[in-house]
C-alpha positions, 0 to 999 in steps of 0.5 A: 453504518458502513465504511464508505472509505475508498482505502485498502482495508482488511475485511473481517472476514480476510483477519479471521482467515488470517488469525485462524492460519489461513493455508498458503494461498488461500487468501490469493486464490479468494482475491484471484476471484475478487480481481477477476470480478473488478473488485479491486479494492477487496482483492488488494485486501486478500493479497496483502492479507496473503502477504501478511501471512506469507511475506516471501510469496512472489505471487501475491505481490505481484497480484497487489502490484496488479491491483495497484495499477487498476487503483491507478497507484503507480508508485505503490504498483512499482514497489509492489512488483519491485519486492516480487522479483527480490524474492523470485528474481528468475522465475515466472512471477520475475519475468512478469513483475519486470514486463510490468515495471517496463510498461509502467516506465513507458506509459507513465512519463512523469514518474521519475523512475526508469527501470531500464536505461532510457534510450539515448536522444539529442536531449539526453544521455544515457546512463553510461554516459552521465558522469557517477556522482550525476547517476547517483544524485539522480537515483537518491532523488528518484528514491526519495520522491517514490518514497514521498509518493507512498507516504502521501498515499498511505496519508491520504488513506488514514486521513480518508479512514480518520473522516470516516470514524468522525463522521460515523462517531457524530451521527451517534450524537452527543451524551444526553443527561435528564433532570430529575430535579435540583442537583439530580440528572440521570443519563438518558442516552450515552454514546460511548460504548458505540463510538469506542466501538468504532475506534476500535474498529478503524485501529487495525485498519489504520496499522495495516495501512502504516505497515504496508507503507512501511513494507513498500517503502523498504522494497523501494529502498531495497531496488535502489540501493541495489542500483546504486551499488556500482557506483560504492567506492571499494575500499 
């Protein structure tokens, strides 16, 4: 029986590519093809295998915010593109990454994070004109909620990974014994090899997704820390 979860999970066949030293941008180049044929999930799979194997490489997270955003996973998308343009802050990969942020901010209207400063209105000020303290309450709380967004999401995943691996151990059914007389049974039929099987299985999934979430909670933490340095008191 296949895993029927809807989650970003490495293929066997993406963690024998990487166990075996996949060469820099093999990994990109197969999810490139995956992308392009509308599987998504599969390819954000290669690209964070690729990240993986390769933590500084600009495309590949810009790729995997790509597929964030057709998974409809702003947050993660956002954070995604924030870590390309940390590594690639004036190149190509940069200039994209920062187009994508832009679109976002102005199509997702109830996100809270703006990357540019937002337009002045009657009902609003700028930034410039928010007192400092106003600025930095205001960061730290869009901070904490994107970081609240990516580990609801990665909750949901391994809640979604968890009911899968129950379900598949159920249909394997229960430790069947028989009788063969006073005090004397035999196992006819023991499951316990196949259900440890599947744990073992749904393990390294469910790290990987606890690493990704912990690699983009960085990111995000890393992109507002960054906006928030004017506003540190020098000594």
């Amino acid at each position: 029986m296949l895993c029927r979860a809807k989650s970003l999970v490495i293929s066997l066949m993406t963690l024998a590519l990487v166990q075996n030293g996949a060469s820099a941008g093999q990994l990109t180049d197969l999810g490139r093809q995956l992308y392009d044929a509308g599987q998504y999930e599969k390819a954000g799979a290669y690209f964070a295998a690729e990240i993986k194997a390769n933590p500084n490489d600009p495309t590949a997270n810009y790729l995997l915010g790509n597929v964030f955003v057709k998974l409809n996973r702003t947050a993660e998308a956002m954070a995604a593109y924030q870590k390309a343009i940390s590594i690639e802050p004036n190149g190509n990969v940069g200039v994209y990454s920062r187009q994508a942020l832009e679109s976002l901010s102005n199509s997702a209207k109830a996100l809270p994070t703006r990357l540019q400063t937002p337009a002045v209105t009657a009902e609003s000020k700028t930034v410039e004109e928010a007192p400092p303290d106003e600025n930095v309450q205001r960061i730290n709380a869009e901070c904490e909620k994107m970081i609240s967004q990516i580990e609801e999401s990665a909750e949901q995943r391994i809640r979604t990974l968890r009911a899968d691996m129950n379900e598949r151990i159920a249909a394997n059914g229960e430790k069947r014994t028989l009788s063969l007389g006073p005090d004397v049974t035999t196992t006819r039929y023991d499951p316990t090899a196949a259900n440890e099987s599947i744990k073992e299985e749904m393990q390294p999934q469910i790290k990987f997704i606890e690493d990704d979430a912990k690699r983009q909670i960085a990111a995000v933490k890393a992109a507002y820390n960054a906006r928030l340095a004017p506003y540190q008191k020098k000594p």
